[in-house]
C-alpha positions in Angstrom: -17.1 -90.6 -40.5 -17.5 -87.6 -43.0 -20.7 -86.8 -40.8 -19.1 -87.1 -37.1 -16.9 -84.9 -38.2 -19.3 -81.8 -39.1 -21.3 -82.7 -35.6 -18.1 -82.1 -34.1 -17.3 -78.6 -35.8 -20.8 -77.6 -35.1 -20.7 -78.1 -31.3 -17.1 -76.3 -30.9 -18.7 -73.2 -32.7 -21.0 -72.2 -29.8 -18.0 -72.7 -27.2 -15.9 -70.3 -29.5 -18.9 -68.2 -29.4 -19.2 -67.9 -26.0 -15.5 -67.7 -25.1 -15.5 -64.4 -27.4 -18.7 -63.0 -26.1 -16.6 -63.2 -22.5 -13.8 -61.6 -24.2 -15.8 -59.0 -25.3 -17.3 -58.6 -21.7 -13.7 -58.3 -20.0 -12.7 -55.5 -23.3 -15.8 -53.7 -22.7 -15.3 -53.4 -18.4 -11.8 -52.8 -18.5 -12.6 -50.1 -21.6 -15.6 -49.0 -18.6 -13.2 -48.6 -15.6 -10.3 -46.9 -17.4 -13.1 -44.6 -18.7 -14.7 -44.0 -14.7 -10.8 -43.9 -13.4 -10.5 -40.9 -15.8 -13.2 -39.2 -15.1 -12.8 -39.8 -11.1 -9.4 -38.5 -12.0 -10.4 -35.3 -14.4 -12.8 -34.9 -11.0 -10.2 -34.6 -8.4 -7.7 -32.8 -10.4 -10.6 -30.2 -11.3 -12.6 -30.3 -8.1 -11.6 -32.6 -5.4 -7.5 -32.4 -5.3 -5.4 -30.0 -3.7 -4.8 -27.7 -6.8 -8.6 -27.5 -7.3 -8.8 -26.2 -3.4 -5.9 -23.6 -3.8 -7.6 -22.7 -7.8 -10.7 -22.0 -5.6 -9.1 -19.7 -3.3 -7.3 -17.5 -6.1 -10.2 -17.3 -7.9 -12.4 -16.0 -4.7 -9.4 -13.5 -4.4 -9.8 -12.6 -8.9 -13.9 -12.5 -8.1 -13.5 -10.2 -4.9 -14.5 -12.7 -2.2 -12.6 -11.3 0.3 -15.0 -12.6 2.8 -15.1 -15.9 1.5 -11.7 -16.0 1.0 -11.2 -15.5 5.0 -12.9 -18.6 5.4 -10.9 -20.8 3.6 -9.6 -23.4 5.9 -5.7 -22.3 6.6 -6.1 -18.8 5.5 -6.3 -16.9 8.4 -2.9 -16.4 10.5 -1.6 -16.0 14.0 1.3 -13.8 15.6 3.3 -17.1 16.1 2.9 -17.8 12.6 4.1 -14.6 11.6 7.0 -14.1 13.9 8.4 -17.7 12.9 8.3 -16.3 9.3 10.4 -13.4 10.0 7.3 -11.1 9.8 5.9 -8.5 12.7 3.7 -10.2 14.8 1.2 -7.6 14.7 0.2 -7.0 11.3 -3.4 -5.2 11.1 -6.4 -6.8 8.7 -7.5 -3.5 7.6 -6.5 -4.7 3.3 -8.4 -8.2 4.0 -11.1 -6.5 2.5 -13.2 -6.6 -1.0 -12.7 -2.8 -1.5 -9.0 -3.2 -1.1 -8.5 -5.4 -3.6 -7.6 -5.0 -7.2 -9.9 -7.9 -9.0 -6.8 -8.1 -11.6 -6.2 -11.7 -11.6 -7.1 -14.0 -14.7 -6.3 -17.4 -16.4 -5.5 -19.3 -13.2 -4.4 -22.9 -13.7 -2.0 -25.4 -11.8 1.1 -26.0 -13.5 2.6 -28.5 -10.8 2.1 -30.3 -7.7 4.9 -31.7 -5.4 4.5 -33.7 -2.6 7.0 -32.1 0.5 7.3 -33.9 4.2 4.6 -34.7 6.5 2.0 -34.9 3.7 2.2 -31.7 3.2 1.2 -30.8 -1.5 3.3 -27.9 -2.6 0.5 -26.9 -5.2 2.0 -24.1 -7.7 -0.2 -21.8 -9.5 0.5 -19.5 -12.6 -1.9 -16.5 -13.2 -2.5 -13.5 -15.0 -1.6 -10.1 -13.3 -0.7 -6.8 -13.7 0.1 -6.9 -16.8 2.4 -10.0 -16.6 2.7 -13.8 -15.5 3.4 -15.1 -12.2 3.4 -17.8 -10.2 2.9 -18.5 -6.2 3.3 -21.9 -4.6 1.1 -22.8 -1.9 1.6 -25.1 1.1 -1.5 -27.5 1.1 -2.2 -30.9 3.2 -5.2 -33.0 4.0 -7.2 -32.9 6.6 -9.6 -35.8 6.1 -12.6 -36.9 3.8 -16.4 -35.9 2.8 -17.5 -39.0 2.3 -15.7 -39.7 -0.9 -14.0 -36.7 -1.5 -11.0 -35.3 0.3 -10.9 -32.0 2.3 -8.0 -29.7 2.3 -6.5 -26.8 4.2 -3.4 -24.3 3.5 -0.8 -25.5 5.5 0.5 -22.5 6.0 -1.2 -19.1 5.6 -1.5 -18.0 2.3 -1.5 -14.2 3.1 1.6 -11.6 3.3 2.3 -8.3 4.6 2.9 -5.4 3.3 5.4 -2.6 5.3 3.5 0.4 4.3 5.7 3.3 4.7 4.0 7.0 4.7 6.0 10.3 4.9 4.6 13.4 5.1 1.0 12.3 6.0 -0.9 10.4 8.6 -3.8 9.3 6.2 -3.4 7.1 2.8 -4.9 4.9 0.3 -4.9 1.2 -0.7 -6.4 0.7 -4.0 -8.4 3.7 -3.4 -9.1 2.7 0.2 -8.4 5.6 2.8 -6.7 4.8 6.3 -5.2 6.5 8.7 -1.8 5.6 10.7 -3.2 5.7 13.8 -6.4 3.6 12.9 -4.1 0.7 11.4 -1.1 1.0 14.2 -0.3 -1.0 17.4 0.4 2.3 19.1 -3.1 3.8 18.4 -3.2 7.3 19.1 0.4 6.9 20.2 1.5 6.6 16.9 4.0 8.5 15.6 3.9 10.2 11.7 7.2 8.3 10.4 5.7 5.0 11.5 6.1 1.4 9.3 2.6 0.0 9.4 2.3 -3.7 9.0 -0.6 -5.1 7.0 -1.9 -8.4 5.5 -2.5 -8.6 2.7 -4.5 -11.3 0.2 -1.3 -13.0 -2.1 -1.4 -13.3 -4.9 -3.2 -9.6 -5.1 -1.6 -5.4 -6.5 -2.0 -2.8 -4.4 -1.3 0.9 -5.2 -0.4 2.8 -2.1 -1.0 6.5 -2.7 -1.8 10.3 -0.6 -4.4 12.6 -1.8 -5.8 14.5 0.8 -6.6 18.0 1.1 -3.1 19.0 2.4 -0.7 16.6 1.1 -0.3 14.0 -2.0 1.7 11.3 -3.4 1.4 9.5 -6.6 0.8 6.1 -6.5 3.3 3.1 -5.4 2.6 0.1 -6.6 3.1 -3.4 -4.9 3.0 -6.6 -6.9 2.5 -9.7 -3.8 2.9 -13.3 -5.1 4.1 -15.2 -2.3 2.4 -16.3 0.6 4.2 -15.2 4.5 6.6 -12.8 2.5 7.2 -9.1 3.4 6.8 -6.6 0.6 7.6 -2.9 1.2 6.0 0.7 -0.1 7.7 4.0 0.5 5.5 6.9 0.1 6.6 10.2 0.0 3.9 12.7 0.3 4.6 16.7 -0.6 1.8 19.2 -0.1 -0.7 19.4 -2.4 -0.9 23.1 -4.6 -3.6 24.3 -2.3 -1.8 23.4 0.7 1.3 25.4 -0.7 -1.1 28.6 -1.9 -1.9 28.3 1.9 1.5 28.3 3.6 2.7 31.2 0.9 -0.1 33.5 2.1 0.2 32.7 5.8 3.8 33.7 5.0 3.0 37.0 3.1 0.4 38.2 5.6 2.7 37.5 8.4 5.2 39.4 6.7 3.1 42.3 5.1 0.5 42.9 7.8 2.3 41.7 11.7 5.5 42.6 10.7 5.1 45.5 8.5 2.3 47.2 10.7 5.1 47.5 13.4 6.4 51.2 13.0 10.2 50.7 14.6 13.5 49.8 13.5 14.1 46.5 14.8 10.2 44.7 14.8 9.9 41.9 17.4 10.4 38.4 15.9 10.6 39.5 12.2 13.4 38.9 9.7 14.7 42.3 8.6 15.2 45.5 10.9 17.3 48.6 10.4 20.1 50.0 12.5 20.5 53.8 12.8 23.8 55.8 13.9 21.1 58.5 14.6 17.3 59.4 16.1 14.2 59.1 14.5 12.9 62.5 13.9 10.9 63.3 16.8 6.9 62.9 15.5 7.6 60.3 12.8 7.9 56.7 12.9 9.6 54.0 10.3 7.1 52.6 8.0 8.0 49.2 6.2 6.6 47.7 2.9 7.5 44.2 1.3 8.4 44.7 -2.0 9.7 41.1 -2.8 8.4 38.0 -1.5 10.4 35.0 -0.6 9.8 32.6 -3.1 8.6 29.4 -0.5 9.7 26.0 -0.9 8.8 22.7 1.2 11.5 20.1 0.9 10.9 16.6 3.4 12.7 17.1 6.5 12.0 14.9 9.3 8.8 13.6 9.8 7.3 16.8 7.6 8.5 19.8 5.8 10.6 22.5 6.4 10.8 25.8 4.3 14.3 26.1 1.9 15.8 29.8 3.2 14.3 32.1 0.6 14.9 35.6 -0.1 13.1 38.6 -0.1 13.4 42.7 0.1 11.7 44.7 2.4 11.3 48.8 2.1 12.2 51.4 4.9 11.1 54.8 5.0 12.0 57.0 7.7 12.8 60.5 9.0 16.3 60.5 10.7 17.9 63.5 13.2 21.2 64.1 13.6 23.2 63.5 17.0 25.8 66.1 16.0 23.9 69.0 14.4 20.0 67.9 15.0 19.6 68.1 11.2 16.7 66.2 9.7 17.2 64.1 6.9 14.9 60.9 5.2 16.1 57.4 4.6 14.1 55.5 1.6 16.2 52.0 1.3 15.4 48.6 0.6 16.4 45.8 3.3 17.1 42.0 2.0 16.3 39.3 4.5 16.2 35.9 4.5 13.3 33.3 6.0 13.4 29.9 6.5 11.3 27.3 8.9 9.2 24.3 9.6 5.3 22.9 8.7 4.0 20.3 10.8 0.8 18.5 10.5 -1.1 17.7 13.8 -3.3 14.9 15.1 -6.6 17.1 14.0 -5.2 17.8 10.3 -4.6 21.2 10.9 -0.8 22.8 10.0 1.8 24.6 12.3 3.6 26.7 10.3 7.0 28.1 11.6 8.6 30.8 9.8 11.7 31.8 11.4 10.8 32.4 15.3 6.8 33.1 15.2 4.3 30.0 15.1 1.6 30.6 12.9 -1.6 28.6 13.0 
């Protein structure tokens, strides 16, 4: 009995053995799938899923892709598209460009995805920019598979616009840049110099809108865009530049020194000072004028331009008179004050029209 009973033991050991060898089997696939779902899963969160395809596009924006980043399915965007967002239907392309943008933006990473209606993945994004921490949430949705791996598109355009308002000059730059008005504007050649241009613009992305031109300058405005089919606005005032105002001063002296003080009469034609007499000029002399202070000149914005501030200066009149009563001769050496204002205006060909008082200088 004694020995029946170890027979018996021996033969149940092999079935335990076994049954724990499948054990083992069914510990060490399950341990195998949870360890391929993670990876398929560290895949498509890094590679294959929606905040992978919007990471891709930033970081084509960061590396200066502009080109690349055009061809991003969803990116590029229609007047419909912009109207139904509130924007200007025509916006011009001129900023989708590499040299336009900024290369500024680091440490991308998703920090949520939400699914919204129609299947449509509000992916959200943080990033480095600027100088400080943002975030921009793009609209992303499925548009089918690659044989394993999903394909994505924006499902609606990424890009924004920027109202680029110049004053005081028909060319600018965007991040160093230069357009002109009329290159960029629906209207062409038919644009006029207080225009709003409309332009797209890469989002997120920081663009410094500036003037430095031969005749005019502006410091630089700077536009932060984070969210996608959102208007942002720059106001630019431009002023001349010092060479430009060294210019208008001496078109201003000469006009008053040599046109209007080479006229030998009283009242000189279309000048700002003159002298009324009671009596004659001496017969054989004329009046002779000098400047002897300049008017101090000062552009403000006024309009579309500039105008000059009135400013004062002080002619000199010398002159022989003769009396009506007695025919007595007698000299008048007296300084005249006068006042100038006007207008500078830059045409289409970047020259200036300068008007001081009633003459147009060129």
């Amino acid at each position: 009995m004694q020995q029946a009973d170890v027979s018996s033991s021996r033969v149940g050991e092999p079935r335990r053995s076994r049954a724990l060898e499948v054990v083992g089997f069914i510990v060490i696939g399950a341990l195998l799938l949870g360890a391929i779902a993670a990876a398929l899963a560290s895949l498509y969160r890094q590679y294959w899923g929606p905040s992978a395809f919007a990471e891709r596009y930033v970081q084509l924006i960061a590396d200066g892709r502009a080109a690349d980043a055009l061809t991003v399915s969803g990116v590029g965007v229609d007047s419909e598209e912009l109207e139904a967002a509130g924007l200007p239907g025509f916006a011009h392309d001129a900023l989708l460009r590499s040299s336009t943008l900024s290369n500024d933006v680091t440490d991308i990473r998703s920090v949520s995805e939400r699914a919204a209606d129609d299947g449509i993945i509000d992916v959200t994004l943080e990033y480095r920019m600027d100088g400080g921490t943002h975030e921009t949430t793009f609209r992303v949705a499925q548009t089918g598979w690659s044989g394993l791996v999903p394909t994505w598109q924006f499902a609606e355009s990424p890009l924004a616009v920027i109202d680029v308002d110049v004053h005081g000059s028909w060319r600018f730059q965007v991040n160093g840049f230069e357009l002109d008005k009329r290159q960029v504007s629906p209207a062409g050649l038919g644009a006029e110099p207080d225009d709003t241009i409309a332009m797209l613009a890469f989002a997120p992305g920081t663009y410094a809108i500036a003037v430095d031109t031969a005749t005019t300058e502006a410091d630089a405005v700077n536009v932060t865009v984070t969210e996608p089919l959102t208007p942002a606005e720059a106001a630019v005032e431009a002023a001349p530049s010092d060479e430009f105002q060294e210019v208008i001063e001496e078109k201003a002296e000469s006009w008053l020194s040599e046109s209007c003080g080479s006229r030998n009469v009283l009242l000189p034609e279309d000048c700002p000072y003159g002298y009324r007499l009671d009596n004659l000029v001496a017969p054989g002399t004329q009046p002779e004028w000098t400047i002897v202070e300049y008017p101090e000149i000062d552009l403000v914005p006024d309009g579309d331009w500039w105008s000059i501030r009135p400013a004062d200066g002080v002619a000199h009149i010398e002159v022989d008179v003769q009396s009506y009563v007695d025919g007595s001769i007698s000299h008048i050496s007296e300084d005249v004050p006068f006042q100038i204002d006007g207008t500078v205006d830059l045409l289409e060909d970047g020259s200036a029209r300068i008007q001081i008082g009633a003459p147009l200088l060129r």
